[in-house]
N, CA, C and O atoms as a Tripos MOL2 file, in Angstrom:
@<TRIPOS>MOLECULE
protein
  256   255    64     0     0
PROTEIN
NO_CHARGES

@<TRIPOS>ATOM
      1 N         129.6290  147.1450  158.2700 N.3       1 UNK1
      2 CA        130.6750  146.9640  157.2960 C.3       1 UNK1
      3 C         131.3020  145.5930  157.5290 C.2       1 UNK1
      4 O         131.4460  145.1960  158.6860 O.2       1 UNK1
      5 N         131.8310  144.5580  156.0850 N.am      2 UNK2
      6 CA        132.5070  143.8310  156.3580 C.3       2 UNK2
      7 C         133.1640  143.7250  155.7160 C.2       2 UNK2
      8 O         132.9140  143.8650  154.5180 O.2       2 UNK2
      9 N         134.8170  143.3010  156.3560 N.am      3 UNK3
     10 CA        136.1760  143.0930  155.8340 C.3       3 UNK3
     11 C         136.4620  141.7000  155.6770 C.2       3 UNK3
     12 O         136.2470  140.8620  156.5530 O.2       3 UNK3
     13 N         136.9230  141.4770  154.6110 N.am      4 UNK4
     14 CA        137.4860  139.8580  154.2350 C.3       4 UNK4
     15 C         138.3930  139.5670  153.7850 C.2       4 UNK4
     16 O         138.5330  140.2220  152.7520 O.2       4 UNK4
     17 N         139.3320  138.7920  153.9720 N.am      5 UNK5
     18 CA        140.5170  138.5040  153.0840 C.3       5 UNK5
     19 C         140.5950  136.7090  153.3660 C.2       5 UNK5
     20 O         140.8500  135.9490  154.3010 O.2       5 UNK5
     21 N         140.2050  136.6240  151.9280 N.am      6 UNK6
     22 CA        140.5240  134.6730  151.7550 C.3       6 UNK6
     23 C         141.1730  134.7780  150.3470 C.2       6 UNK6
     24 O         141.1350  135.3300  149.2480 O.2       6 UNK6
     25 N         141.6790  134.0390  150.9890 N.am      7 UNK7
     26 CA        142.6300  133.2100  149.1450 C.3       7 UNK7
     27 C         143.3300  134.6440  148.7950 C.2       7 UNK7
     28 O         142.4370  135.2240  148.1770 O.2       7 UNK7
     29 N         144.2430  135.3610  148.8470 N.am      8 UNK8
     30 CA        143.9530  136.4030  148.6980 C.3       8 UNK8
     31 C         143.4970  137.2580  147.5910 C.2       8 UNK8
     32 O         144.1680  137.6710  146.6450 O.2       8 UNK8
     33 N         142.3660  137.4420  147.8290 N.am      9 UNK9
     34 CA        141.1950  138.1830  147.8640 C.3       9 UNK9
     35 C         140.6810  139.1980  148.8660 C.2       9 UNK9
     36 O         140.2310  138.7330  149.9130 O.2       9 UNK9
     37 N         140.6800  140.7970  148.6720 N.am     10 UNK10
     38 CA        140.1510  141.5050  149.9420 C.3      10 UNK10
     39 C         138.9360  141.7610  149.6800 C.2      10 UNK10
     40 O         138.6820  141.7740  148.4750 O.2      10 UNK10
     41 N         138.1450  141.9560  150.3270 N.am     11 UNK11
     42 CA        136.8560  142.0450  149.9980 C.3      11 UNK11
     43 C         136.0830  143.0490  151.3580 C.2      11 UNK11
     44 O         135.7590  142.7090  152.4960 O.2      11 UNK11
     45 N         135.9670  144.5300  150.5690 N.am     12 UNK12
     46 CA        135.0510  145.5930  151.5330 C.3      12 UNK12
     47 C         133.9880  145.5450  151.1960 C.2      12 UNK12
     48 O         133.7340  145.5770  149.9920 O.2      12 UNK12
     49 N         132.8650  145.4390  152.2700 N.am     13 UNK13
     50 CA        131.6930  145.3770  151.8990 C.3      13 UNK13
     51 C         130.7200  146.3210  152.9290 C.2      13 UNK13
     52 O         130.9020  146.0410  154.1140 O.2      13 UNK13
     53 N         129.6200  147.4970  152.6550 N.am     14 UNK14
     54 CA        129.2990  148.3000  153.4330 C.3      14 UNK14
     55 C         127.8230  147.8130  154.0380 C.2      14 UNK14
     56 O         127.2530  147.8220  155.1300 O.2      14 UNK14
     57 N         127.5080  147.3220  152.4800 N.am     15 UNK15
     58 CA        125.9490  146.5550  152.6660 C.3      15 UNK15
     59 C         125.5570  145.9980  151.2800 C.2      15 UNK15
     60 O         126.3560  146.1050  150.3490 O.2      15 UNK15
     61 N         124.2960  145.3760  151.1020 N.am     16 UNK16
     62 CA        124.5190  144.2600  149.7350 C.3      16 UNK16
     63 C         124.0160  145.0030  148.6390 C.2      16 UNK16
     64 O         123.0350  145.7480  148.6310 O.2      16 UNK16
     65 N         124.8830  144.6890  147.6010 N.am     17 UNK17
     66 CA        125.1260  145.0660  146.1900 C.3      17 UNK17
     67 C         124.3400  144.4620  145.3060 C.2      17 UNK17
     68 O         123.7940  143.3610  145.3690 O.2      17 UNK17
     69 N         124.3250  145.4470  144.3000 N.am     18 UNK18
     70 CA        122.6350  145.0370  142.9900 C.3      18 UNK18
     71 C         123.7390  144.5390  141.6090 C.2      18 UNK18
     72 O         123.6900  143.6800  140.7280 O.2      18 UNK18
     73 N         124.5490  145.4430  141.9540 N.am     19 UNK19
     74 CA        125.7040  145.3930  140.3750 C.3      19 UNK19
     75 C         127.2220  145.7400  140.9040 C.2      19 UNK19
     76 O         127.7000  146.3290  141.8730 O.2      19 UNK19
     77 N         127.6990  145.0870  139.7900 N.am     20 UNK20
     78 CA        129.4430  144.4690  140.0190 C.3      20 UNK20
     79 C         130.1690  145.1590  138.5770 C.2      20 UNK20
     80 O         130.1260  144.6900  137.4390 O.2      20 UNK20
     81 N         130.8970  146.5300  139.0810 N.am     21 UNK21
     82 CA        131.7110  146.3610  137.4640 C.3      21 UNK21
     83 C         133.4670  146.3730  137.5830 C.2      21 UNK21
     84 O         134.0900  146.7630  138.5710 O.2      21 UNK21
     85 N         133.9610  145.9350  136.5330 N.am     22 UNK22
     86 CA        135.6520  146.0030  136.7930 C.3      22 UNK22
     87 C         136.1030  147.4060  136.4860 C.2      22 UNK22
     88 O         135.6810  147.8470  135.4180 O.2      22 UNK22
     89 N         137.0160  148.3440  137.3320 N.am     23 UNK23
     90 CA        137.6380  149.0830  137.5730 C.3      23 UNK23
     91 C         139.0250  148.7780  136.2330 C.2      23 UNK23
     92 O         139.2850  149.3520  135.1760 O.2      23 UNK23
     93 N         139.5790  147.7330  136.8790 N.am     24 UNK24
     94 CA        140.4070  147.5270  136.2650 C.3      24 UNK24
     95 C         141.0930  145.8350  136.3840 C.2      24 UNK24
     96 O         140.3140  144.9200  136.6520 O.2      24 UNK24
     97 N         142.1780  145.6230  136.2230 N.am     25 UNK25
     98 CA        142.5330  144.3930  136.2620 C.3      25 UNK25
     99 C         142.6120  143.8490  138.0590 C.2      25 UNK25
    100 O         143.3060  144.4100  138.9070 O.2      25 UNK25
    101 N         142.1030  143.1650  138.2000 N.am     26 UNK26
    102 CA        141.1400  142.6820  139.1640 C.3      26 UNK26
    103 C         141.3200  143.2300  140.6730 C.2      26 UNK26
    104 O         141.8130  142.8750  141.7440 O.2      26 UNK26
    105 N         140.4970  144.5000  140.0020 N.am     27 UNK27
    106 CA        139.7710  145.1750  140.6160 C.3      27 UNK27
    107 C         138.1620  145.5490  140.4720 C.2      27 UNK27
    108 O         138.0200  146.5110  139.7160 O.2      27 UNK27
    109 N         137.1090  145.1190  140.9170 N.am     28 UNK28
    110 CA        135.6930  145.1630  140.8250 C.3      28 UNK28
    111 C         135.5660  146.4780  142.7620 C.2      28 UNK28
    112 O         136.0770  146.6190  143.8730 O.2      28 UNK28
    113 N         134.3520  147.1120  141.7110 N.am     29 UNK29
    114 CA        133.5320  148.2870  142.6240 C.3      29 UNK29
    115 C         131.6760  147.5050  142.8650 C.2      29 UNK29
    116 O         131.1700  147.2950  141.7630 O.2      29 UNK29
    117 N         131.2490  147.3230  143.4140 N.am     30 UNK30
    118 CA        129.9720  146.9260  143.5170 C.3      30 UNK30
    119 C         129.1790  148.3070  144.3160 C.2      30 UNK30
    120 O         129.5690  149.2340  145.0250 O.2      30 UNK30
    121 N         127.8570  147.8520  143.7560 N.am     31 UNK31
    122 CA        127.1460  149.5700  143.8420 C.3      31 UNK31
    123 C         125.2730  148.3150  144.5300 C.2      31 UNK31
    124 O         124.7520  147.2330  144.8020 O.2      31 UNK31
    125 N         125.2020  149.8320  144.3840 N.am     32 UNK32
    126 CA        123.6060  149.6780  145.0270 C.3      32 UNK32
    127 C         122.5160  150.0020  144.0150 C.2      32 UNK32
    128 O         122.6560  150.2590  142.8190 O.2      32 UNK32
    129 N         121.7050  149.9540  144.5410 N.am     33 UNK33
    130 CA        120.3630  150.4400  143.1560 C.3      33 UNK33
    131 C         120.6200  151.6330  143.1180 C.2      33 UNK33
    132 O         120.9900  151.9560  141.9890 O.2      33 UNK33
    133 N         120.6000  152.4240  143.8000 N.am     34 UNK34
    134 CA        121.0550  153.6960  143.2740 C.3      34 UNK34
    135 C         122.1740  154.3450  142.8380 C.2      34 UNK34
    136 O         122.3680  155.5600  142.8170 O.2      34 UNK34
    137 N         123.0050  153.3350  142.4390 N.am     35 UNK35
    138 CA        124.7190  153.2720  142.0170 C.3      35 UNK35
    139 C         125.7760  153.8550  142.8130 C.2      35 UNK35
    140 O         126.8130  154.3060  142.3260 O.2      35 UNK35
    141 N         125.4350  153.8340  144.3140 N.am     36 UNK36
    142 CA        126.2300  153.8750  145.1500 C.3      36 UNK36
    143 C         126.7400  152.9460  145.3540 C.2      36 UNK36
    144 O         126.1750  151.8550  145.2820 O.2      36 UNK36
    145 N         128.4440  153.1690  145.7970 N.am     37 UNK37
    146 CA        129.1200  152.9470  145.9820 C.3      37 UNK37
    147 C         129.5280  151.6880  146.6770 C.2      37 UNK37
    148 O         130.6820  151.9980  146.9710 O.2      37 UNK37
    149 N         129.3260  150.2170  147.2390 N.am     38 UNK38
    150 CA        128.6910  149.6530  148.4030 C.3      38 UNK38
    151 C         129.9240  148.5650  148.9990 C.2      38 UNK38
    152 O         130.0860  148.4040  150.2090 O.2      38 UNK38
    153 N         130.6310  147.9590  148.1140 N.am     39 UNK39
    154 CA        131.6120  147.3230  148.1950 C.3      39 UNK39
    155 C         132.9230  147.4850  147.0220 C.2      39 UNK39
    156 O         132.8800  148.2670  146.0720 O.2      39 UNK39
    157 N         134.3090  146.3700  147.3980 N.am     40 UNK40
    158 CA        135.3580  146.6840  146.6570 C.3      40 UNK40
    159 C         135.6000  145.7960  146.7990 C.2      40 UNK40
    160 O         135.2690  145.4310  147.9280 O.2      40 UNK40
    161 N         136.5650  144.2980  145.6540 N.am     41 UNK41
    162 CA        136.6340  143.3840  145.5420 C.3      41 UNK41
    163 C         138.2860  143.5300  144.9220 C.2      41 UNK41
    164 O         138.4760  144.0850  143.8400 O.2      41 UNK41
    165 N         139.3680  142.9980  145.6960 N.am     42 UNK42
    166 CA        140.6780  143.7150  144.9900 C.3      42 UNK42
    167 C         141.1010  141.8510  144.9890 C.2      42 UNK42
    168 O         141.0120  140.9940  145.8690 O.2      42 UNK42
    169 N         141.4860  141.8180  143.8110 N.am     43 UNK43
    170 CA        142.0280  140.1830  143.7830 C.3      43 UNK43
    171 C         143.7470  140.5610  143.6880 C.2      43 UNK43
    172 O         144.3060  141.5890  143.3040 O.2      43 UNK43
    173 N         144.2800  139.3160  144.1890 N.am     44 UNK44
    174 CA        145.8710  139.1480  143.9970 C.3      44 UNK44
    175 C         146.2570  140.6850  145.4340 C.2      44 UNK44
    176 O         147.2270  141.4280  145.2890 O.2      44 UNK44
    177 N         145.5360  140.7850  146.3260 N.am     45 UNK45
    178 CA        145.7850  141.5110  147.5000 C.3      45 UNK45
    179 C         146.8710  141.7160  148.0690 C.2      45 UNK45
    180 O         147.1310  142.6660  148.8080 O.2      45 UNK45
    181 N         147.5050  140.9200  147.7890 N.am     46 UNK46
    182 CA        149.0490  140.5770  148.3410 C.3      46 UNK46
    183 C         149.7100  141.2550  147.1270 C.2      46 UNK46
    184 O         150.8770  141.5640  147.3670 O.2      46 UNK46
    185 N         149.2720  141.5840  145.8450 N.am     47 UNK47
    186 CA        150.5570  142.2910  144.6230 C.3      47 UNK47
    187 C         150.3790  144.1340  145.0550 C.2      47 UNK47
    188 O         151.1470  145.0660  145.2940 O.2      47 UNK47
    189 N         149.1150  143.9500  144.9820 N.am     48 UNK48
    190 CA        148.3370  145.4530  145.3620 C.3      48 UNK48
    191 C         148.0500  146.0080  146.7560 C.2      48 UNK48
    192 O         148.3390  147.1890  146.9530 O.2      48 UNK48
    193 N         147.5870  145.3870  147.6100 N.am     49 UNK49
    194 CA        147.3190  146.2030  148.6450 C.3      49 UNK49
    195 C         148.4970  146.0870  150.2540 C.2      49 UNK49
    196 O         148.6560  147.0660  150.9830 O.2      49 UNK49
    197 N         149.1010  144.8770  150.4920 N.am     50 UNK50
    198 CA        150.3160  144.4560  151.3550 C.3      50 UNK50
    199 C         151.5780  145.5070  151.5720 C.2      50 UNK50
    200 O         151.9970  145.8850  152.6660 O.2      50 UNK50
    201 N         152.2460  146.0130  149.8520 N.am     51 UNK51
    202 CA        153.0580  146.4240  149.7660 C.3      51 UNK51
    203 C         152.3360  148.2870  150.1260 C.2      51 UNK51
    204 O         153.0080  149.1330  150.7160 O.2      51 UNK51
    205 N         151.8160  148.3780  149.9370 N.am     52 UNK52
    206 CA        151.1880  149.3870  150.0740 C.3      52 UNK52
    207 C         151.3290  150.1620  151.9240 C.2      52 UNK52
    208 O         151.9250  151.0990  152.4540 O.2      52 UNK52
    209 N         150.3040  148.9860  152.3690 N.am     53 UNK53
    210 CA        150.3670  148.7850  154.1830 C.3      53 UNK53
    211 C         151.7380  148.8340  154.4910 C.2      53 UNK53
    212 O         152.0220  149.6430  155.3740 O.2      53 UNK53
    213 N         152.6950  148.1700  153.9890 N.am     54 UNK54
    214 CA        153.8980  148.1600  154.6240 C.3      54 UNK54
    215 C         154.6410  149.1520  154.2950 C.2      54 UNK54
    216 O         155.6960  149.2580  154.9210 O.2      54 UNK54
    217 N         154.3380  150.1520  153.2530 N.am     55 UNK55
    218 CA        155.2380  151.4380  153.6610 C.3      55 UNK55
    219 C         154.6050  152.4520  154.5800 C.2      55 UNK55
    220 O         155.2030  153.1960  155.3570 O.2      55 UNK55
    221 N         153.2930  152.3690  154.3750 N.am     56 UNK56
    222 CA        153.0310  153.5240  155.8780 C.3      56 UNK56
    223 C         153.2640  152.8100  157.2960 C.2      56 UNK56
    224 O         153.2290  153.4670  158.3360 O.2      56 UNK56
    225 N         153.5380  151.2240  157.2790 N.am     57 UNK57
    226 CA        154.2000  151.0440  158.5760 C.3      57 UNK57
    227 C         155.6370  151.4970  158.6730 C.2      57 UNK57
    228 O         156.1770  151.7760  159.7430 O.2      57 UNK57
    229 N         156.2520  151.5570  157.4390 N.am     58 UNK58
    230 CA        157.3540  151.9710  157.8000 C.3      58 UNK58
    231 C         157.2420  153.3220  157.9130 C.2      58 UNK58
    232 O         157.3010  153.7740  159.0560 O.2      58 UNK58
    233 N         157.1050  154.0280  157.0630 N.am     59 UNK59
    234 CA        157.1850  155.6740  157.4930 C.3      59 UNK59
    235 C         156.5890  156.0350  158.6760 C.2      59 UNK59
    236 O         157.0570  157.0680  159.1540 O.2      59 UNK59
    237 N         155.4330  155.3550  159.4970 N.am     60 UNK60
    238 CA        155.1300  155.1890  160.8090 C.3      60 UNK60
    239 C         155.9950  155.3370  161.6780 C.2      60 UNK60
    240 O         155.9330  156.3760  162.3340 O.2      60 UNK60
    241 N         157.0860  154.3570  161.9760 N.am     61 UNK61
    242 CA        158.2340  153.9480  162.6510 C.3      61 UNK61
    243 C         159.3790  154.7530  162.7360 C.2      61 UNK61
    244 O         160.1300  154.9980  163.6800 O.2      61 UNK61
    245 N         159.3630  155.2120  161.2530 N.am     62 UNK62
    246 CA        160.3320  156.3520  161.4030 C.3      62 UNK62
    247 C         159.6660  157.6050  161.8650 C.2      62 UNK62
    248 O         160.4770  158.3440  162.4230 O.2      62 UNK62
    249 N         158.6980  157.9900  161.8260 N.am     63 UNK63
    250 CA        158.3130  159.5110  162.6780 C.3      63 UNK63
    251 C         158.3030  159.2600  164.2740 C.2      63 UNK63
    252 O         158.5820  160.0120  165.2090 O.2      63 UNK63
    253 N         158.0460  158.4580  164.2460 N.am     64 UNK64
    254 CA        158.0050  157.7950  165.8460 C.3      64 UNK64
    255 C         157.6100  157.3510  166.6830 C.2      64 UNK64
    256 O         158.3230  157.1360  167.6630 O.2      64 UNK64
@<TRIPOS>BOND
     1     1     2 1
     2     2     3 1
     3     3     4 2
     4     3     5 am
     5     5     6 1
     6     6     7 1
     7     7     8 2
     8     7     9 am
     9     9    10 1
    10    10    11 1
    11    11    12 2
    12    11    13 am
    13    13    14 1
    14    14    15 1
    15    15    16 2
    16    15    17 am
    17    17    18 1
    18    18    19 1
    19    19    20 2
    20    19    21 am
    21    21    22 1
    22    22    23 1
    23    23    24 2
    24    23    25 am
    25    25    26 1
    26    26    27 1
    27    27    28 2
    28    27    29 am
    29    29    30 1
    30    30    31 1
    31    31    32 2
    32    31    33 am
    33    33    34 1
    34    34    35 1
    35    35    36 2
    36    35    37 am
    37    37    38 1
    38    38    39 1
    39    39    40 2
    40    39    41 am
    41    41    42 1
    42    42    43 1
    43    43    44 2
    44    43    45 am
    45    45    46 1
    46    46    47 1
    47    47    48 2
    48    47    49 am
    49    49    50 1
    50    50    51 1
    51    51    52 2
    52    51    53 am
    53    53    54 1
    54    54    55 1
    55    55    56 2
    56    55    57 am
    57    57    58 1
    58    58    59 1
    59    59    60 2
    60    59    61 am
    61    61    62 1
    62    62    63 1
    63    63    64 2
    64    63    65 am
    65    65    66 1
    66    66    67 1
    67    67    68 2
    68    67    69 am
    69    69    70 1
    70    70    71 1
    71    71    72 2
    72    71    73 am
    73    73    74 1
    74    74    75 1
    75    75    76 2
    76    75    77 am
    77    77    78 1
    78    78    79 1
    79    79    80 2
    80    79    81 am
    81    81    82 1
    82    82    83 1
    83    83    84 2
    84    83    85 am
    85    85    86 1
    86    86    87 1
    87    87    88 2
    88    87    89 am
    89    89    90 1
    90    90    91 1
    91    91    92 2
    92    91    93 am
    93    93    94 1
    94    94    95 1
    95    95    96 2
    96    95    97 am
    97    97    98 1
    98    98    99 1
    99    99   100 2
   100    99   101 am
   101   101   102 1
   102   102   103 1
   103   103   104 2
   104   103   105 am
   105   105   106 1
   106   106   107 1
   107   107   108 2
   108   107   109 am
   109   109   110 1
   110   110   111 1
   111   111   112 2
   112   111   113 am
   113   113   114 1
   114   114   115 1
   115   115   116 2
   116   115   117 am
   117   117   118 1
   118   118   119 1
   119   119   120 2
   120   119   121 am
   121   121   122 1
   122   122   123 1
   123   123   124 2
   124   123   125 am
   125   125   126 1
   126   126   127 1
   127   127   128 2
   128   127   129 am
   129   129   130 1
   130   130   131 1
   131   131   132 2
   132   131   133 am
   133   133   134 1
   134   134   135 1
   135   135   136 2
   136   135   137 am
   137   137   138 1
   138   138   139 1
   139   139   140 2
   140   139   141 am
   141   141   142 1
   142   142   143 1
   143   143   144 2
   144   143   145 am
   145   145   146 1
   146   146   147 1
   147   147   148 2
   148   147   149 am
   149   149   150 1
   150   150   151 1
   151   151   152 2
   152   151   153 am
   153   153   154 1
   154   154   155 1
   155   155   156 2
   156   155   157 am
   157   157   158 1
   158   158   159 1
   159   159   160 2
   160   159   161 am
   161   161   162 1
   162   162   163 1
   163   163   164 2
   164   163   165 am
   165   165   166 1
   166   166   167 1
   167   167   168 2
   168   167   169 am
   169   169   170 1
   170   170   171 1
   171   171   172 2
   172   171   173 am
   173   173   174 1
   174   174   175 1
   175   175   176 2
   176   175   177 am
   177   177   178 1
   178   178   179 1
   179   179   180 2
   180   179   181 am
   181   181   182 1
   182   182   183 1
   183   183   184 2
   184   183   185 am
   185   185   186 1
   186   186   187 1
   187   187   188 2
   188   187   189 am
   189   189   190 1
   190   190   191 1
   191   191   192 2
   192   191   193 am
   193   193   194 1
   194   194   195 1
   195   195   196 2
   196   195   197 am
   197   197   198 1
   198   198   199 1
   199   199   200 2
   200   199   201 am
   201   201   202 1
   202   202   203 1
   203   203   204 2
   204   203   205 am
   205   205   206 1
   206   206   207 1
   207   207   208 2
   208   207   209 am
   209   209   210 1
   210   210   211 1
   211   211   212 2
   212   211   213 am
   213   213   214 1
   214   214   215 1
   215   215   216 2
   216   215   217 am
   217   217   218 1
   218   218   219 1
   219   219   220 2
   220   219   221 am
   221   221   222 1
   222   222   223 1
   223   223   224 2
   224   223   225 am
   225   225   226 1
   226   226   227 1
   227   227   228 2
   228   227   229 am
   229   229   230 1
   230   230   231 1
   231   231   232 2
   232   231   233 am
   233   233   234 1
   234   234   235 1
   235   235   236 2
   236   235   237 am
   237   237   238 1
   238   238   239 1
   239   239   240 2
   240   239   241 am
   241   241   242 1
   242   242   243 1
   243   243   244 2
   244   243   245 am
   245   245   246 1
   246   246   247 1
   247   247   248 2
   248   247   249 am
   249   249   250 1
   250   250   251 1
   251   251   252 2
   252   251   253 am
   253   253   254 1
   254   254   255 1
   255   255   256 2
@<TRIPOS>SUBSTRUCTURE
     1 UNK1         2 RESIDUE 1 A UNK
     2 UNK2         6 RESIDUE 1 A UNK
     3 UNK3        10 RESIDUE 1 A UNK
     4 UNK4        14 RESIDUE 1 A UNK
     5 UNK5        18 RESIDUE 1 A UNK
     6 UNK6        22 RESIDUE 1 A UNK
     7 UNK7        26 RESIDUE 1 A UNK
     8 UNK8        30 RESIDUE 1 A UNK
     9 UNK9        34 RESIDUE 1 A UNK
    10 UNK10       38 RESIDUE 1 A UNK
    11 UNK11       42 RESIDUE 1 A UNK
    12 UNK12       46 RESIDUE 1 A UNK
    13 UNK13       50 RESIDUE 1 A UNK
    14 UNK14       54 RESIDUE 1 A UNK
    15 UNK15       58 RESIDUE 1 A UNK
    16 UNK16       62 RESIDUE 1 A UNK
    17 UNK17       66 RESIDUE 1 A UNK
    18 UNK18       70 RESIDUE 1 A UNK
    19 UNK19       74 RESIDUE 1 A UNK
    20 UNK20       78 RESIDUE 1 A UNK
    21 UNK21       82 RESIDUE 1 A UNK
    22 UNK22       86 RESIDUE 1 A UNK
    23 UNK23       90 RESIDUE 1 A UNK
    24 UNK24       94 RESIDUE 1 A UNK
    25 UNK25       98 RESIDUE 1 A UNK
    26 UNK26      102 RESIDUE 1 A UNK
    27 UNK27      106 RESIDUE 1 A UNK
    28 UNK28      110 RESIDUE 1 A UNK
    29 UNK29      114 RESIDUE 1 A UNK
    30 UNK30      118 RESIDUE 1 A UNK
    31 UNK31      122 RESIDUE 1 A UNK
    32 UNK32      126 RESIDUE 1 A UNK
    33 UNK33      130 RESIDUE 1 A UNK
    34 UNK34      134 RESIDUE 1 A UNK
    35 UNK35      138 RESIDUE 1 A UNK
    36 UNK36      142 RESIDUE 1 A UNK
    37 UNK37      146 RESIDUE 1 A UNK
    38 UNK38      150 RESIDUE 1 A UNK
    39 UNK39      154 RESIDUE 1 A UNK
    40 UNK40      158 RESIDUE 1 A UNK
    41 UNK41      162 RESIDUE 1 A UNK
    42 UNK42      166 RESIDUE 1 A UNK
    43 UNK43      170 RESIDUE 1 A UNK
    44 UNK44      174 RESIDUE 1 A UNK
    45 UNK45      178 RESIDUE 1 A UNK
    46 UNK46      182 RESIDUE 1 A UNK
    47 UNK47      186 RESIDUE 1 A UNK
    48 UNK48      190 RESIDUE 1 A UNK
    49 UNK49      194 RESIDUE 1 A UNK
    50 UNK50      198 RESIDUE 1 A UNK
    51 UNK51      202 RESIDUE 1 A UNK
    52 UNK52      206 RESIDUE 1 A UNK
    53 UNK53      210 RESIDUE 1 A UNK
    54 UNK54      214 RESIDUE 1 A UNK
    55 UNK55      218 RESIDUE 1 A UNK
    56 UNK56      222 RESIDUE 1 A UNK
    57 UNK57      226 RESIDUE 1 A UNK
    58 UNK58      230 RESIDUE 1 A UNK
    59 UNK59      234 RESIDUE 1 A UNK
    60 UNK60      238 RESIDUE 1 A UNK
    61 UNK61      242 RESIDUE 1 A UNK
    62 UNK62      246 RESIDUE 1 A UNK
    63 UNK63      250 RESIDUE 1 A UNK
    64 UNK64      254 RESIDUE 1 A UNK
């Protein structure tokens, strides 16, 4: 598996992809020949996925 984050851009990748489609606003799923599942391409990472991480650090902190 590989994890990436440039420009922010996150980028999961399990192993290499045949086809790329958009989910939604920039969000792309990449698949395999057999339309599995294989990578995830989340752009603007920092609007979508940051705020996200930082509330289960907080609710983390508060359980204890």
């Amino acid at each position: 598996m590989k994890v990436r984050y440039d420009a922010d851009i996150l980028y999961i990748s399990i192993e290499e992809v045949e086809d790329m489609d958009e989910l939604g606003e920039d969000i792309f799923v990449e698949y395999n020949k057999e339309r599995k599942i294989m990578g995830i391409e989340i752009w603007q990472a920092r609007k979508y996925v940051i705020p996200e991480i930082l509330k289960f650090i907080k609710v983390a902190k508060m359980m204890g």
